[in-house]
N, C-alpha and C positions, 0 to 999 in steps of 0.2 A: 223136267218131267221124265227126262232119259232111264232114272235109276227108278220108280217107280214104274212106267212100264216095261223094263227090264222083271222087276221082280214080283208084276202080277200074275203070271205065269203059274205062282206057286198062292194065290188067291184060295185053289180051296182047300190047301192042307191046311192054310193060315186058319180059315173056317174052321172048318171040324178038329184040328189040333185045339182052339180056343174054346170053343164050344164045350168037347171033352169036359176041360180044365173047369169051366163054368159050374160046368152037371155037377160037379162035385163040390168047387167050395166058393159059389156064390154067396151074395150075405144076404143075410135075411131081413128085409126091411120091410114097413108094414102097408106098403102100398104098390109089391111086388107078388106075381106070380112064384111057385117054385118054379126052378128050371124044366123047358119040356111037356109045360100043365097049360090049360089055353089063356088066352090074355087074360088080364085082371078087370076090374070093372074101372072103364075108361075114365069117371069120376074121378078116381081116386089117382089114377096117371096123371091124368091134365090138373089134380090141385097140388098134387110132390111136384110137378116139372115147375110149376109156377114159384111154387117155395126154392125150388132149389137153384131157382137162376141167381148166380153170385154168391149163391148161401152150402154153407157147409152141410153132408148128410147129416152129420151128429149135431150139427144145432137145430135142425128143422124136423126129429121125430119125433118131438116131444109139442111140437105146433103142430102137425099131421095128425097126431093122434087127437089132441084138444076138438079143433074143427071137423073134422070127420065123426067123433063123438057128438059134437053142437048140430051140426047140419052133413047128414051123414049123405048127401045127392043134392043133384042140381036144384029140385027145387026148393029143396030146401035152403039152400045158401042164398038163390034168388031172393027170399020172401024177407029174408034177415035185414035187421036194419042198418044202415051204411057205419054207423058211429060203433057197433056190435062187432063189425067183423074188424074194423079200424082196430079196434080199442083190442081183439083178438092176436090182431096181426103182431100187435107193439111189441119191439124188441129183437124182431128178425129182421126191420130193417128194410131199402130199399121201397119204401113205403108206396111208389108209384103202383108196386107189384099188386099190391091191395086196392088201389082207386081199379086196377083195370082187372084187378079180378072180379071185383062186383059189374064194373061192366058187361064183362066177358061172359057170366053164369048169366045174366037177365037177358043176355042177347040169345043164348042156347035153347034157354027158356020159353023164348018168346017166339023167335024167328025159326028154331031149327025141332022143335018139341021136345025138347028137354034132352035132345041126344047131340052128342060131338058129332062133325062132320065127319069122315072118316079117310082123309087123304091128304097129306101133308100143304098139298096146293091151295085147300078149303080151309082147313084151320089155319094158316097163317094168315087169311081172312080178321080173324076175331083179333077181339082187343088184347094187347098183351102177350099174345102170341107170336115170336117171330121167327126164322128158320130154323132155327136147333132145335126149338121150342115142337113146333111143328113136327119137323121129322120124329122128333124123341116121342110122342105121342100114336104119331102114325103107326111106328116101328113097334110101339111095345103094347098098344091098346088094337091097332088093329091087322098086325102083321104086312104092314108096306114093307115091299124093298128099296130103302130108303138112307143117305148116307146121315148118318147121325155123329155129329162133330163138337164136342164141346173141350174143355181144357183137359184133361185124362184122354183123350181119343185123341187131341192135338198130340200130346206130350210120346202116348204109344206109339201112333202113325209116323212122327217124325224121327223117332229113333228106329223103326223098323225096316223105313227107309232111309235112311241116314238121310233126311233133308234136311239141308244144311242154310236154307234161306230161312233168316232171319223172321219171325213174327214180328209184327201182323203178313207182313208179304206173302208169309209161305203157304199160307190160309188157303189159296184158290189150288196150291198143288196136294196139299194136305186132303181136301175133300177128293179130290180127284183120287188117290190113294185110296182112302176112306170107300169111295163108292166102288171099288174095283175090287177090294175083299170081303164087300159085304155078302153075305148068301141071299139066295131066295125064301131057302126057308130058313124058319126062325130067326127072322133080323131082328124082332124087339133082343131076343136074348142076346146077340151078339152084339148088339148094342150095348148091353148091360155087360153082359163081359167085360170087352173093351173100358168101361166105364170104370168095373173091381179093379181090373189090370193097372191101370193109372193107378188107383185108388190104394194100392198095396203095393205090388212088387216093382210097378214102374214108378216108384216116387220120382219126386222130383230132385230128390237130393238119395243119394246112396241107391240107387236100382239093384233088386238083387237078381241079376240077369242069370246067376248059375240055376236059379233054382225057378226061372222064368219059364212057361209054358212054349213059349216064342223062341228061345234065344236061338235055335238052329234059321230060323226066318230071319233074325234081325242085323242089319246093316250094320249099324250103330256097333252092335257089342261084338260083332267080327272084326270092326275096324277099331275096337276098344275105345270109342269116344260115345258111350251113350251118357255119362255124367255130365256132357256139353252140349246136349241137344233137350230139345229145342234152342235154337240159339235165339234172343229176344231182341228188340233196338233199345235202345237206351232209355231209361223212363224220365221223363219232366218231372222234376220238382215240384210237391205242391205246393201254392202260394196258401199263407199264413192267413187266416183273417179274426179278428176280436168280436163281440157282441154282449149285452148286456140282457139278462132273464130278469123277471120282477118278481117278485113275491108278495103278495096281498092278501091279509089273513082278516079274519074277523069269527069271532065266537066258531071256535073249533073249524073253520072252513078258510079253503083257500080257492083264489078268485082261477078260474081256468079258461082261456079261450078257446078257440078251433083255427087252427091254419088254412089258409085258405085250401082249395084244390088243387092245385097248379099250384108247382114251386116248392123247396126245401118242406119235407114232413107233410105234403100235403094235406089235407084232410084229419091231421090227428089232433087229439085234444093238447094243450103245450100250457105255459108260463107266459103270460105276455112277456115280450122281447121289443129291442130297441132296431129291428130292421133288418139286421147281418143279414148277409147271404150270398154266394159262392164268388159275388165280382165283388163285394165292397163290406170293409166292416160295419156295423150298427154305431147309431149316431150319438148311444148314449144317452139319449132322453128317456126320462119315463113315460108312461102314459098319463099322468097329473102329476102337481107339484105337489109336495108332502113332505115330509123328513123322512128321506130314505136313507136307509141303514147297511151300508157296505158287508156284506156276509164273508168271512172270510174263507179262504179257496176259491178253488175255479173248476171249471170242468173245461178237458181237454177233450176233444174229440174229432175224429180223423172220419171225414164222407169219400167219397170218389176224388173227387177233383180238389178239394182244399181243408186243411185245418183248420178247425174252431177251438179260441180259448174265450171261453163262456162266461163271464162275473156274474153277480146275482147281487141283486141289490133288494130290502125288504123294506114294508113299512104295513101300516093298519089302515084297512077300510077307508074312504074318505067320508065324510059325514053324506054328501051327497052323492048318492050311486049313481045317476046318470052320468057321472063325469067316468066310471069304468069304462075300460074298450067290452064289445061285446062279448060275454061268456057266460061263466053261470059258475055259484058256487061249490065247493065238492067237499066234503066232509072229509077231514086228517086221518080220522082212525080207517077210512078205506079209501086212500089216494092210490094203493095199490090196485085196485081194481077199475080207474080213470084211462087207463089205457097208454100212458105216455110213453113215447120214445125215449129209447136208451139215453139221446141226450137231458133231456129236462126232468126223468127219472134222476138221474145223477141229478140234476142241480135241486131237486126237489129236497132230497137227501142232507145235502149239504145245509138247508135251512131249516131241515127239522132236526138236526144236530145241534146250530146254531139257537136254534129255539129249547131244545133240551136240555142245552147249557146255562142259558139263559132263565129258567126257572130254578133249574137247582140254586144258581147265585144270589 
């Protein structure tokens, strides 16, 4: 902690030098104030923060804009039905983000009158919200001075102080950093600042520190080693796992379940599957015995914690439908609009390929 408060001393030129920089070439995104204008409508904060946990800007304004289009305020998202916003959410991924955003809005809704709390201590209260989460809402929806920390604010802080401990460790001296150059006023924007600065000049690979708003501030590129900070610990391998998708077709439709709540893909609509999931591969069964038809390919795809390589296996209808698992059918020519995750979209693909070919022969 030595070299941080050594260098908070110079806290508020860090401010208003970054700030400056902000005023001028922050980016323009569609659920941001301009720099200097008063907050935005906290709606639209608290549903980007939600998107953007784990998730890139530029894969999530094009879902921002969808849902803010659909259900443009709290209560409106409240009233929407679970399987709508589900089937909205598909393709960004981290699907949990979605069960506890429909939480989160019905409880705002209900409990709080349709308004966010307004103090980082109260909203990390609700569902889905937790400390970054929190302050980054505080900070930019209602002007808290409040230390706002995410990976770009990691990646700045640490090279600005040269901190040299290892992530995750360095986490608790990092915020301490973090809260010591934040200003009083206007911390949403310096928040967001901080945020661009990661976001551009302080990549994570090549920093271009000559032309950095900071670099008279920064540790790092005085001691010529900001290309090696953050330094990280080592990453675990992830373990490998297999599973089998189904495919069940009958007169232009294909049979689709719902995953449970809790667990891989929660809640979304999918392919019946033979089990997989994050500690053990699937068993390979189908859901009835039939002549199932080996689809050729596979889908690869990579979650958090382990890889899945996906087979698909097809067949037709059984004459007796009570023997399906529960789901319902869904019409081929709009399975694009079923709402499926990136994985089972890929395998969906794969057998209507297989099915394409199959009639041309």
């Amino acid at each position: 902690m030595a070299v941080v408060q050594q260098r908070t001393q110079y806290s508020g030129d860090i401010a208003s030098t970054l700030l400056a920089y902000y005023d001028r070439h922050a980016r323009d995104l569609p659920w941001r104030a301009p720099p200097g204008m008063p907050p935005p409508d906290p709606y639209r904060v608290w549903l980007s923060e939600i998107m953007l946990q784990q998730t890139t800007v530029a894969a999530v304004i094009a879902y921002f804009e969808k849902f803010i289009a659909r259900w443009p305020d709290f209560a409106a998202l409240a009233s929407a039905d679970d399987a709508d916003v589900m089937a909205a959410w598909a393709g960004l991924g981290y699907y949990s983000r979605a069960r506890n955003l429909i939480k989160c809005v019905r409880v705002v809704v209900t409990e709080y009158g349709g308004e966010l709390p307004e103090t980082s201590v109260e909203l990390a209260k609700l569902p889905g919200i937790g400390p970054y989460t929190a302050a980054a809402i505080a900070a930019i929806a209602f002007g808290e001075r409040v230390a706002v920390v995410d990976a770009n604010v990691e990646r700045v802080t640490a090279r600005l102080f040269a901190i040299e401990t290892p992530l995750p460790a360095a986490k608790p001296e990092i915020r301490v950093a973090v809260d010591a150059i934040t200003p009083a006023d206007r911390p949403g924007d310096f928040a967001q600042a901080m945020m661009d600065l990661g976001a551009s000049l302080c990549s994570v690979r090549n920093p271009q520190c000559l032309i950095c708003p900071l670099q008279l501030h920064c540790a790092a590129q005085k001691a010529g080693m900001a290309e090696t900070l953050p330094r990280k610990a080592a990453k675990k391998s992830k373990p490998d796992r297999a599973g089998t998708a189904f495919w069940i077709e009958h007169n232009e439709h294909v049979w689709l379940t719902c995953r449970p709540d809790h667990g891989m893909l929660g809640g979304m609509r999918s392919l019946p599957d033979d089990g997989w999931n994050a500690r053990a591969d699937g068993d390979s069964q189908p859901p009835f015995a039939a002549d199932w038809v080996s689809v050729a390919g596979e889908v690869v795809h990579v979650f958090t914690h382990f890889r899945l390589t996906l087979r698909l296996a097809a067949t037709a209808a059984p004459v007796d439908e009570s023997r399906l698992p529960p789901g319902e059918w869904w019409p081929l020519k709009s399975l694009d609009s079923a709402g499926l995750p990136t994985l089972f979209s890929k395998a969906a693909k794969l057998a209507i390929r297989a099915r394409s070919k199959n009639l041309e022969e």
